[in-house]
Wavefront OBJ file of the C-alpha trace (Angstrom):
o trace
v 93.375 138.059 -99.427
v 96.234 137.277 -102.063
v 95.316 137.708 -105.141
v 96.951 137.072 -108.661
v 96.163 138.405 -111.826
v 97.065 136.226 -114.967
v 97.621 137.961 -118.335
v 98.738 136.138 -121.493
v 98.507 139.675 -123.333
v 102.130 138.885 -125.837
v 102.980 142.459 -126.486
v 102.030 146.021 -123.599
v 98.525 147.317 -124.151
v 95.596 148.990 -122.168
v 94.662 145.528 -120.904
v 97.924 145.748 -119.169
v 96.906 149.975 -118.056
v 93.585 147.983 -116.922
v 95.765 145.570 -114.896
v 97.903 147.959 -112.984
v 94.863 150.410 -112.125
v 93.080 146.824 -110.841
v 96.334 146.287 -108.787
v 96.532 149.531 -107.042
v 93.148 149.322 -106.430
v 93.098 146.282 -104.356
v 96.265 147.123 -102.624
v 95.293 150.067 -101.709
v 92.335 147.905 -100.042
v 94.748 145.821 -98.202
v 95.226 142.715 -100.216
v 98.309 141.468 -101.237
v 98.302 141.874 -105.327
v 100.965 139.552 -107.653
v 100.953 140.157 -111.279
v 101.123 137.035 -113.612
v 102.957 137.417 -117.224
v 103.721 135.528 -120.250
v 105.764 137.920 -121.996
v 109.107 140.049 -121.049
v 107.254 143.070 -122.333
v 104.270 142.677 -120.452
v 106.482 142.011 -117.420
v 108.721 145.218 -117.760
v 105.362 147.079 -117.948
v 104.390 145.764 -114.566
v 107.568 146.321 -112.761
v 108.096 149.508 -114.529
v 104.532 150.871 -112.951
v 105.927 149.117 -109.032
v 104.100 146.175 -109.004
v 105.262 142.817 -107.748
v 105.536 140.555 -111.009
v 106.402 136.867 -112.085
v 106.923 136.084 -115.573
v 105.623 132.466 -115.971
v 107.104 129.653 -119.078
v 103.362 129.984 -120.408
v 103.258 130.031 -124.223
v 100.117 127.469 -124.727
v 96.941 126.327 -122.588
v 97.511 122.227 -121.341
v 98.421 120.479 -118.664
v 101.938 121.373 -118.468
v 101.000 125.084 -118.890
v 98.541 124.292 -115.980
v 100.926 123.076 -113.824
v 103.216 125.835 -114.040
v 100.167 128.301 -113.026
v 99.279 125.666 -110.410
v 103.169 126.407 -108.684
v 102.996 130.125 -109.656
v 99.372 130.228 -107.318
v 100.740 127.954 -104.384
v 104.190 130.016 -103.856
v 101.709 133.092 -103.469
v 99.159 131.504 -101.606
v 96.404 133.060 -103.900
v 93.071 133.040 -102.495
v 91.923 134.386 -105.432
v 93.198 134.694 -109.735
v 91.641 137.446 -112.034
v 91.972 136.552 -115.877
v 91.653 138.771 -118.956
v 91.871 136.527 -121.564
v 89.864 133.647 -122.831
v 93.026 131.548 -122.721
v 93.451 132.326 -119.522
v 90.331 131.623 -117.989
v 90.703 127.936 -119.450
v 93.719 127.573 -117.979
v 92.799 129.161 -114.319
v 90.177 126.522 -114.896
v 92.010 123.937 -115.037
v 94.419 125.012 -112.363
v 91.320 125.126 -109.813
v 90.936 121.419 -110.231
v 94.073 120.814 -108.213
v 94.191 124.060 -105.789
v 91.113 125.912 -104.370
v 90.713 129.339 -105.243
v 88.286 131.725 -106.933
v 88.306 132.126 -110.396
v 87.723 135.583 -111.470
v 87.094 136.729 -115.352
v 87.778 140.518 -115.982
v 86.163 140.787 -119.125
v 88.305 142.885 -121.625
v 87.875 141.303 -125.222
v 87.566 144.307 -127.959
v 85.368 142.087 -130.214
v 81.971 141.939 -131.142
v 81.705 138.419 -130.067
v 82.472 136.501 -126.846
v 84.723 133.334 -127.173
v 81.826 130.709 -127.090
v 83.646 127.412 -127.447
v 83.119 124.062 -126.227
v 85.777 124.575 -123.418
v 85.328 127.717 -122.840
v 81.521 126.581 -121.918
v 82.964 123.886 -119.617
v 86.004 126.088 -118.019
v 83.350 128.746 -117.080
v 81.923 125.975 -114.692
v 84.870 126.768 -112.322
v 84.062 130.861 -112.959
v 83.133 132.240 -109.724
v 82.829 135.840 -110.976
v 82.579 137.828 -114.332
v 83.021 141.735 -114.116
v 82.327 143.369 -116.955
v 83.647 147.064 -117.942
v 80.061 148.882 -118.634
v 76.730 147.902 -118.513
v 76.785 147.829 -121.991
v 79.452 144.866 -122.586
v 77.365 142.849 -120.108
v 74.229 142.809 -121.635
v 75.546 142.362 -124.880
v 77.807 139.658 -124.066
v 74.978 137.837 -121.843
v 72.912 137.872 -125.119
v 75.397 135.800 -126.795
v 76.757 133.575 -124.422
v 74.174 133.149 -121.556
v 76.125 130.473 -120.333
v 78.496 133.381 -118.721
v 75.621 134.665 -116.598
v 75.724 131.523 -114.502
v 78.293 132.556 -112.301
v 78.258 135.826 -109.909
v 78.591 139.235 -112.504
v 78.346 142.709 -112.155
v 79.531 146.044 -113.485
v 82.993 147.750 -112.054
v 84.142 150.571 -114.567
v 87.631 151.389 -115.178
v 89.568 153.661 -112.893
v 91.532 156.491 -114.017
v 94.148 158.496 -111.897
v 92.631 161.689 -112.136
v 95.361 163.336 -109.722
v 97.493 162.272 -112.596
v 95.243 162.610 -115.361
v 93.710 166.173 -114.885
v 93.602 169.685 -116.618
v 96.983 170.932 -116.693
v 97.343 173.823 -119.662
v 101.244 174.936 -118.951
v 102.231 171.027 -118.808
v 100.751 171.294 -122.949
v 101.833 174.380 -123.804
v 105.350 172.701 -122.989
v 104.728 169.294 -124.660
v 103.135 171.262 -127.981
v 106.462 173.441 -128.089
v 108.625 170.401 -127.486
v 106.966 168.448 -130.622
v 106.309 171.688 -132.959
v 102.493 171.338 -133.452
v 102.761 175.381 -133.187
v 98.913 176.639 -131.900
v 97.077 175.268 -134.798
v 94.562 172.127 -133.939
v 95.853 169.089 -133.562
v 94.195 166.230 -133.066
v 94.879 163.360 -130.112
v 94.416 159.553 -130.939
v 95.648 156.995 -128.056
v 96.225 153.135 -129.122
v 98.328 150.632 -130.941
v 98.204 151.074 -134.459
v 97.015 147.948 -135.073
v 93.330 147.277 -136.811
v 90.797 147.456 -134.170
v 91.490 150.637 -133.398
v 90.877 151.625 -137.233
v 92.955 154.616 -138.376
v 92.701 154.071 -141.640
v 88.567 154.679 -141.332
v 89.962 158.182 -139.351
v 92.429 158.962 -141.750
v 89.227 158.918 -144.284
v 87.450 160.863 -142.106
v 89.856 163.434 -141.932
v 90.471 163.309 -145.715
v 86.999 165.003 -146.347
v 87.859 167.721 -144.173
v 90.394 168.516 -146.767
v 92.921 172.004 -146.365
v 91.465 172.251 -143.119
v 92.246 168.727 -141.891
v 94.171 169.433 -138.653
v 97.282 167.742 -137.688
v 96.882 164.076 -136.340
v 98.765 162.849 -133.718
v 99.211 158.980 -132.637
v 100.444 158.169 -129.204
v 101.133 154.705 -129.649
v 102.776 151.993 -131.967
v 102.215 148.729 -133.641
v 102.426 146.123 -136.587
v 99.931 148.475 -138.736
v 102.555 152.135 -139.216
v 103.895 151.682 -142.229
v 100.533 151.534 -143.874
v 98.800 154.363 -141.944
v 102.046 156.404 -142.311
v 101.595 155.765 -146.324
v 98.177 156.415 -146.306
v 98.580 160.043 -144.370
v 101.219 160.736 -147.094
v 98.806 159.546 -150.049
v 96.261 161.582 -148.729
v 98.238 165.083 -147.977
v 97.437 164.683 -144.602
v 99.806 165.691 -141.541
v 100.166 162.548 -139.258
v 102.654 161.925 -136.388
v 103.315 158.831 -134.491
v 104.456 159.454 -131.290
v 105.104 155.764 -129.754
v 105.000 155.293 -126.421
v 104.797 157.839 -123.215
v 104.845 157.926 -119.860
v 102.336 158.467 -118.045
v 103.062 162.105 -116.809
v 104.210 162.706 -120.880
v 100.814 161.315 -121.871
v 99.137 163.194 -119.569
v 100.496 166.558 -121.431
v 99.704 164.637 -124.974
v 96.450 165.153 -123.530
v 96.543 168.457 -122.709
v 98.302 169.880 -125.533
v 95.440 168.622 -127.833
v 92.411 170.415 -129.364
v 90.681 167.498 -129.220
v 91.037 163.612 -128.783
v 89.384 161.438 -131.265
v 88.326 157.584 -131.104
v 87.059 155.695 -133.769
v 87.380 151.918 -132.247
v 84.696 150.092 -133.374
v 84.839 147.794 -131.014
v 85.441 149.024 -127.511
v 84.859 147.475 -124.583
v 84.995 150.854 -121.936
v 87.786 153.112 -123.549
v 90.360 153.740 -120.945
v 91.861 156.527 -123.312
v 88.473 158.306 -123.226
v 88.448 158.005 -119.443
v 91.813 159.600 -119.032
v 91.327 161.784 -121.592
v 88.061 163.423 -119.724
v 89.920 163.225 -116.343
v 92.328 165.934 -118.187
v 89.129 168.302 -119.131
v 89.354 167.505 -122.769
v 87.107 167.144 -125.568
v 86.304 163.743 -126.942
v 85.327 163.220 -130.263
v 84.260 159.857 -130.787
v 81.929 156.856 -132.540
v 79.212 155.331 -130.946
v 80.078 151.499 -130.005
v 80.506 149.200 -127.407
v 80.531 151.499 -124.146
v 82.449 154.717 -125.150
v 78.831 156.036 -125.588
v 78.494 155.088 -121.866
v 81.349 156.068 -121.039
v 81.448 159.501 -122.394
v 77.596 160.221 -121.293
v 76.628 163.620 -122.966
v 80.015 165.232 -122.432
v 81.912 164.280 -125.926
v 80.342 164.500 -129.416
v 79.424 160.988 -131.600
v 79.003 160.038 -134.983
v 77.643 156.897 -136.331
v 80.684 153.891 -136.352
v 80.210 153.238 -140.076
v 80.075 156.569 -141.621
v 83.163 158.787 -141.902
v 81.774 161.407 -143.556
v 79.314 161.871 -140.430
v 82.134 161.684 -138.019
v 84.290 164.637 -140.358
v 80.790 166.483 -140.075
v 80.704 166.016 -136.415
v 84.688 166.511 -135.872
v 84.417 170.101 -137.587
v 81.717 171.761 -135.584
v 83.645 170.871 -132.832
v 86.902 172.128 -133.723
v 84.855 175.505 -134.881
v 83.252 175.696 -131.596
v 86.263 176.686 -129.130
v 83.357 177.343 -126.225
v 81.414 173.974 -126.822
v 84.612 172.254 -126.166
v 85.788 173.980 -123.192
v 82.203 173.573 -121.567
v 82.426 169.816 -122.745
v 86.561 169.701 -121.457
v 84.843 170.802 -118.227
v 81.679 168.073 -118.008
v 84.320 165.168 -119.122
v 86.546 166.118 -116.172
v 83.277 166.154 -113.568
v 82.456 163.013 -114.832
v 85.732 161.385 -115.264
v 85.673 162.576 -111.087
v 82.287 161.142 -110.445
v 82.679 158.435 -111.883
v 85.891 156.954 -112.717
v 88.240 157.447 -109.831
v 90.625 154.709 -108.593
v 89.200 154.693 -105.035
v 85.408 153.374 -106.652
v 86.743 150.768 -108.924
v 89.298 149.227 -105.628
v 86.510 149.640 -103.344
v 84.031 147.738 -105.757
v 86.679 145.425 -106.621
v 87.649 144.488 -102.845
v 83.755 144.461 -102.253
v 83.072 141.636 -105.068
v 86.450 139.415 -104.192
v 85.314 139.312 -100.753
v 81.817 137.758 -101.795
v 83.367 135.224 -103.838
v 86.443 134.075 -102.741
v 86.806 130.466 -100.894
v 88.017 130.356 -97.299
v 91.513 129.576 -97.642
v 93.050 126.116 -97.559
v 96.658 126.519 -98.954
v 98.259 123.560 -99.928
l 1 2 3 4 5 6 7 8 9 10 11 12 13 14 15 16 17 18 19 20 21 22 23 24 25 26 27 28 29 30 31 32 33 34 35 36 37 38 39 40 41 42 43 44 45 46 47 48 49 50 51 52 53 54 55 56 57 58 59 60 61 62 63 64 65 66 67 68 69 70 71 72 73 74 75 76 77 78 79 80 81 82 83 84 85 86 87 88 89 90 91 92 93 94 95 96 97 98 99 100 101 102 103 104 105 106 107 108 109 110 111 112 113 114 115 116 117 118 119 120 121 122 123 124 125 126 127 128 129 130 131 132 133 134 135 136 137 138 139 140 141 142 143 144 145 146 147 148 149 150 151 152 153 154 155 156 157 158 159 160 161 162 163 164 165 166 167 168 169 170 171 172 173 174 175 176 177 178 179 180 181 182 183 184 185 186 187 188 189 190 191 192 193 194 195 196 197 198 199 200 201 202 203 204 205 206 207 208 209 210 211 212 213 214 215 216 217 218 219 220 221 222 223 224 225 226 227 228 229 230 231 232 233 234 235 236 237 238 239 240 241 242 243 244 245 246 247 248 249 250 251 252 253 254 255 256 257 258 259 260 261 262 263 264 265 266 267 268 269 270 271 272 273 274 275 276 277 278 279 280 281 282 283 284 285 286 287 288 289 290 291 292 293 294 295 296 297 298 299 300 301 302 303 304 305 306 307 308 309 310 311 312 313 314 315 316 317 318 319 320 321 322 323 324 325 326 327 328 329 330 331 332 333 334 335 336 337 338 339 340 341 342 343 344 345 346 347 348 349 350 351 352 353 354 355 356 357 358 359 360 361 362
């Protein structure tokens, strides 16, 4: 099959991590895999990570926007279109009224509600498939929008690398030397600083923990630094923004820390917390959407809404070296198990092939 995957994302996040893994996955399952873009970062990203891209003159969701998708899909021949945004579903939707393909959602919204809307209910009539992350986000978002459990839907979870991602303790003794975190703790937080991943709720956490507070490190960037950098400082508290990595960079990030924390309170699977186990460390994190699934009894939780719980929580673990080298060890059995690339193609390849149309390019 050819199949394109459509992402309005505006700006390169782990939907875009999601995408690639997705990519590889059905490649590596012999289908022929374009990306779809809006936005010249988002499009770098893809190229950057191999993939054939085309950035598309998509800033809106109409007719003329359609069209545009409608060319995009015919030049590739796509049998079938995955979409990861709202937005985009609507406008695969209204693409499949003038070119036959499957419509596929890839459910990735980090909010506590799905997008419910009038057209949104009408688009998902041309929804052949929804795959949700955990089973978590798909009985929760079946509760609130039933109408999404017409269609075909199952359960595919992430995939992580873990030939990349895994245990690798000369690869962070190297990166902690390189950034001068000297051997003290230091704690690993993956994500754009931007609100939903809520590092001003850590940052309050890790106020409570007071002189012992480790070091806080932030591998990511966004519209929300300033604050959280003025914060830190108004608190006495040692953070460090790191921006962005590469992959094999990120991968010592990971190693070099004592611990990796996530306090999302929203999270639809927690790709961080994947890779994070696939490199045999310790996850310290709050229990919603489907990190607690996710994570399965080899991280720590705390409640989402109390910090002091989670600073309770955070400093047993960082005064337990053992417990989190016997938990480093579960996470990267599990991470294994279940979370390896070759599952999530081979459950990917086996859904598209139940859904999608026989092919009648025009």
């Amino acid at each position: 099959m050819n199949v394109a995957l459509l992402t309005s994302a505006r700006s390169w996040r782990g939907s875009g991590v999601s995408f690639v893994n997705t990519a590889r996955g059905l490649a590596a399952g012999g289908h022929t895999v374009e990306l779809l873009a809006t936005a010249p970062g988002v499009t770098a990203g893809f190229a950057a990570a191999g993939l054939r891209v085309r950035e598309l003159a998509i800033h809106d969701t109409g007719l003329a926007e359609a069209r545009v998708l409608i060319g995009a899909l015919r030049r590739f021949q796509a049998d079938v279109l995955i979409a990861d945004k709202p937005r985009d579903v609507r406008l695969g939707a209204l693409a499949s009224l003038a070119r036959r393909f499957a419509l596929v959602y890839k459910y990735l919204l980090n909010r506590a509600a799905p997008v419910r809307d009038p057209i949104m209910r009408l688009a998902y009539w041309r929804v052949g498939l929804t795959v949700f992350l955990t089973q978590t986000s798909e009985r929760e978002v079946l509760g609130r929008a039933p109408f999404m459990g017409r269609p075909r839907h199952r359960v595919i979870y992430e995939g992580v690398d873990a030939g990349l991602f895994q245990p690798d303790e000369d690869a962070g003794r190297a990166f902690r030397e390189r950034q001068g975190w000297g051997s003290g703790a230091v704690l690993l937080a993956v994500g754009a600083v931007e609100w939903e991943k809520r590092y001003d709720w850590l940052l309050a956490a890790l106020g409570r923990l007071r002189a012992r507070a480790p070091v806080l490190v932030i591998r990511g960037s966004g519209s929300l630094e300033g604050a959280i950098r003025a914060q830190a400082e108004g608190m006495g508290l040692d953070l460090r923004i790191l921006g962005f990595l590469s992959p094999h960079e990120l991968r010592a990030a990971y190693n070099a820390a004592t611990c990796v924390v996530h306090v999302g309170a929203v999270e639809t699977f927690g790709l961080t917390v994947a890779e994070a186990m696939a490199c045999g460390r310790p996850v310290a994190a709050v229990a919603s959407g489907g990190v607690p699934e996710v994570l399965g009894d080899t991280g720590v939780l705390a409640s989402g809404d109390d910090p002091a719980e989670f600073a309770t929580v955070l400093a047993a673990l960082l005064a337990d070296p053992e417990r989190r080298a016997t938990l480093g060890a579960a996470a990267r059995r599990r991470a294994v198990a279940s979370f390896s690339l070759e599952r999530m193609g081979r459950e990917y390849c086996e859904a598209l092939e139940a859904v999608h149309p026989r092919p009648r390019h025009a």
